[in-house]
TORBALUM-889034 format. One record per residue: residue number from 1; residue in one letter; x, y, z of N, C-alpha, C in turn. Coordinates in pm, 1 decimal. Last residue first. Layout:
   resi   resn     n_east    n_north       n_up    ca_east   ca_north      ca_up     c_east    c_north       c_up
    NUM      A          X          Y          Z          X          Y          Z          X          Y          Z
...
REM end
This chain:
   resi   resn     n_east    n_north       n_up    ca_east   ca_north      ca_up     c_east    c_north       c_up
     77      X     -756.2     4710.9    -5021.7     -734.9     4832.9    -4973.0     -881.8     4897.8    -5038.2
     76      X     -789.4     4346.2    -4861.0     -795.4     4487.2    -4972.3     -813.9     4592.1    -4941.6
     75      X     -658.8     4097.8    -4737.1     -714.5     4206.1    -4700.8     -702.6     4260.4    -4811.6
     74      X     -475.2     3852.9    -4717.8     -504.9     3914.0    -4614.3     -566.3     4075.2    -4579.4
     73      X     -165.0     3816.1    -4982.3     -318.7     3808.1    -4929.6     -355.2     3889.2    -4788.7
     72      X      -14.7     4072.5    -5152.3      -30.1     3995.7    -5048.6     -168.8     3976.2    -5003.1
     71      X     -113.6     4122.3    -5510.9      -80.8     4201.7    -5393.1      -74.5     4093.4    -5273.8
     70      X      -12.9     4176.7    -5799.4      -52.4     4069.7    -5748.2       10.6     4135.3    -5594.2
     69      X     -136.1     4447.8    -6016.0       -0.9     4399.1    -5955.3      -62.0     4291.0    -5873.7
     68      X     -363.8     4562.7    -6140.2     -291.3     4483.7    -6207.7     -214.5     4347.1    -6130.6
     67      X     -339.7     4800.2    -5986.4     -472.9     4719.7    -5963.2     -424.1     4596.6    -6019.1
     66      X     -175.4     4950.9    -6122.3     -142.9     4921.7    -5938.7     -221.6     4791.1    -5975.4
     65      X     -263.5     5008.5    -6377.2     -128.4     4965.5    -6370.5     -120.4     4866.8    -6188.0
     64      X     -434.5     5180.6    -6242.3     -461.7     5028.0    -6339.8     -358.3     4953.8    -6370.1
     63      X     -292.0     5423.4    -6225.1     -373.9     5317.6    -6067.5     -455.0     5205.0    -6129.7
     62      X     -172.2     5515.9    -6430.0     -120.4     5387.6    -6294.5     -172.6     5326.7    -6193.8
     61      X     -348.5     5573.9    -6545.9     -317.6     5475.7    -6620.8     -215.0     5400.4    -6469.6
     60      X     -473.3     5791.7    -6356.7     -590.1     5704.2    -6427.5     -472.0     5546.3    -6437.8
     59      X     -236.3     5971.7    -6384.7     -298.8     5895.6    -6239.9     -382.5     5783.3    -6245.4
     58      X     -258.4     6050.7    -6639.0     -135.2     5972.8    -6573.0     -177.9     5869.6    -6432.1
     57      X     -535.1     6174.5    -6659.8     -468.8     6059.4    -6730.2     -353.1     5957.6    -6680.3
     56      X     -404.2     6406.9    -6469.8     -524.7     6295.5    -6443.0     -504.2     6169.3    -6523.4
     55      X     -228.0     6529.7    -6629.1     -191.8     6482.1    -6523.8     -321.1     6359.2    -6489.5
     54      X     -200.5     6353.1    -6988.7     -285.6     6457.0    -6923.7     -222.5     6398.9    -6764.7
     53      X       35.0     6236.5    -7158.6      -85.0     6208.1    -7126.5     -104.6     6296.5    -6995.3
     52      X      301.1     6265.0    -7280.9      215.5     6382.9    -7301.1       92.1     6334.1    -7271.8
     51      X      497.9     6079.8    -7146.8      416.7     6073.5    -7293.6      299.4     6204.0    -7349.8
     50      X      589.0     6130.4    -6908.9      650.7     6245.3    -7068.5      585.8     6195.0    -7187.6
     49      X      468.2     6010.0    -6751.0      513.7     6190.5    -6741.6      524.3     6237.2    -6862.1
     48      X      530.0     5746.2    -6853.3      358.2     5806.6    -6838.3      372.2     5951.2    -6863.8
     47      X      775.8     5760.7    -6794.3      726.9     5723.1    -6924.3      587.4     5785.9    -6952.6
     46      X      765.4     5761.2    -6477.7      856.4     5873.1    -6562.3      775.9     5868.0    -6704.4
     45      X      578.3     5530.1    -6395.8      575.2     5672.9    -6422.4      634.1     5822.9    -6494.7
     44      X      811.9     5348.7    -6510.7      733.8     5351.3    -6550.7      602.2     5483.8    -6529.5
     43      X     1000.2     5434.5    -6315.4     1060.8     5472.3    -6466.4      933.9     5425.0    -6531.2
     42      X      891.8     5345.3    -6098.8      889.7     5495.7    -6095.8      958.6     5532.7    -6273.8
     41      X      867.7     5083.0    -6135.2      753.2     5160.8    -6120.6      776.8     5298.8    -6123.1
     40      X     1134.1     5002.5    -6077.9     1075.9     4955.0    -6218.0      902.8     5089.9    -6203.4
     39      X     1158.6     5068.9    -5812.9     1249.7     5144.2    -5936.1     1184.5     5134.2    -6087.7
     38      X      992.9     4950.1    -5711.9     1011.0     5037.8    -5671.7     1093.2     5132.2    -5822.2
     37      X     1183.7     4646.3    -5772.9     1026.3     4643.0    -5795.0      992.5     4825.0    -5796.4
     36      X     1432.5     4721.5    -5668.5     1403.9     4697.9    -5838.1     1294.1     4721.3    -5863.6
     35      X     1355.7     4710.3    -5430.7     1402.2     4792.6    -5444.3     1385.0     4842.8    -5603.1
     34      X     1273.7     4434.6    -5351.1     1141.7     4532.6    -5344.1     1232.5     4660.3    -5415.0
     33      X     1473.1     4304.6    -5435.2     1331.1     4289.9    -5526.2     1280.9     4389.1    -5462.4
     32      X     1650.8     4379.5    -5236.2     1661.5     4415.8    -5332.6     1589.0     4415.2    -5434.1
     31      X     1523.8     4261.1    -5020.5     1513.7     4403.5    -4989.4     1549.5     4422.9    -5178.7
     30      X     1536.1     4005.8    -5047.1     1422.2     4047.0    -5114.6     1401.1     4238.9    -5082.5
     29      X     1826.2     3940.7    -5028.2     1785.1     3943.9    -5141.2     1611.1     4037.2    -5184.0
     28      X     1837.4     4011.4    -4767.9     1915.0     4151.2    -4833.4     1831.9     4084.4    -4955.0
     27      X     1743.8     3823.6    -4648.8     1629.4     3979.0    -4631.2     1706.8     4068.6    -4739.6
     26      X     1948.2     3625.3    -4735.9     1795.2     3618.1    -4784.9     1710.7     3739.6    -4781.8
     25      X     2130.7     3721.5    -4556.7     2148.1     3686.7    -4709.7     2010.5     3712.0    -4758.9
     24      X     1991.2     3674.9    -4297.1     2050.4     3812.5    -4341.4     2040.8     3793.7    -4486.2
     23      X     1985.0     3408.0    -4286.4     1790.9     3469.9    -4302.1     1892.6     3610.7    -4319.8
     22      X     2088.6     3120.5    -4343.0     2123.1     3238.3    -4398.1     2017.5     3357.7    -4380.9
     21      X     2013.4     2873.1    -4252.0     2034.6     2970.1    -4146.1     2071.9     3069.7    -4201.2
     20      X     1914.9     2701.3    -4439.3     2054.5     2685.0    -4406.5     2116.6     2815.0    -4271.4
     19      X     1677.1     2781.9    -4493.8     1666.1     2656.3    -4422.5     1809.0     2684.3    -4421.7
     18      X     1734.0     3058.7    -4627.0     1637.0     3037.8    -4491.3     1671.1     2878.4    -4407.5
     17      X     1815.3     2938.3    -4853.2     1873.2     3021.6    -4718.8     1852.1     3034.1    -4610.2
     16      X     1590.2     2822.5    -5000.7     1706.7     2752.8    -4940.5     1823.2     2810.3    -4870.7
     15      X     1437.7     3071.5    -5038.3     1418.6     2914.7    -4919.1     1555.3     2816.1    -4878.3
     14      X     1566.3     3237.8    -5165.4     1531.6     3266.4    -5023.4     1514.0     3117.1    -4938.8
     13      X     1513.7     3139.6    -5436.7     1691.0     3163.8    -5417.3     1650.8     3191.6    -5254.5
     12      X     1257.8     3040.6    -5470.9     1321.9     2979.3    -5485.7     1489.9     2992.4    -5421.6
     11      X     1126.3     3312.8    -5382.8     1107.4     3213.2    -5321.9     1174.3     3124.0    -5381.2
     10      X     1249.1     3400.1    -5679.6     1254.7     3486.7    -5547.6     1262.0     3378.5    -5460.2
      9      X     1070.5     3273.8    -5868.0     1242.3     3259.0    -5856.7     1225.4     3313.8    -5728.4
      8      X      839.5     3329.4    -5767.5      845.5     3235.6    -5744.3     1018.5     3235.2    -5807.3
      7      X      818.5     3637.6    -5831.5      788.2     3600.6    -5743.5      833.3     3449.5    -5703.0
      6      X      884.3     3555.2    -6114.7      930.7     3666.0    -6057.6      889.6     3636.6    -5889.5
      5      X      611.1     3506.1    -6208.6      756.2     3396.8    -6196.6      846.2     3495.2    -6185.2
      4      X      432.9     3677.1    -6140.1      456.2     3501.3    -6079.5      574.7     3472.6    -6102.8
      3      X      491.8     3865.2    -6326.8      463.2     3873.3    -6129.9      534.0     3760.3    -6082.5
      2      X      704.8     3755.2    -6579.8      577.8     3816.2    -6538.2      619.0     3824.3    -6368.6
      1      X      989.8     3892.5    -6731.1      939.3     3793.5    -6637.9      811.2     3849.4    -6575.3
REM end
């Protein structure tokens, strides 16, 4: 599942919690996307680690990897 639609199931299973007064249910769901999200990125560094690409290399391919990711509006780093 790309960003977007990954992002937009998300907002799909949260809104209708939110409007039913569930807002605990709902923070636990997106605590758990950020958690997966987090997890998915560090086994994707792991992969980088052991492909035998140079430390710099490694740093190179994830911070294009970062740049990639669809980030919250309201500013760039």
């Amino acid at each position: 599942m790309d960003p977007h639609e990954r992002a937009t199931s998300v907002w799909y299973r949260i809104a209708g919690l939110i409007s039913r007064k569930q807002k605990d249910l709902a923070v636990d769901i997106i605590e758990g996307e950020i958690r997966s999200a987090m997890h998915e990125v560090l086994l994707e560094a792991e992969r980088l680690a052991i492909s035998g690409i140079s430390g710099p290399n490694v740093a190179r391919a994830l911070r294009e990897r970062a740049e990639q990711t669809i980030r919250p509006g309201g500013g760039s780093r």
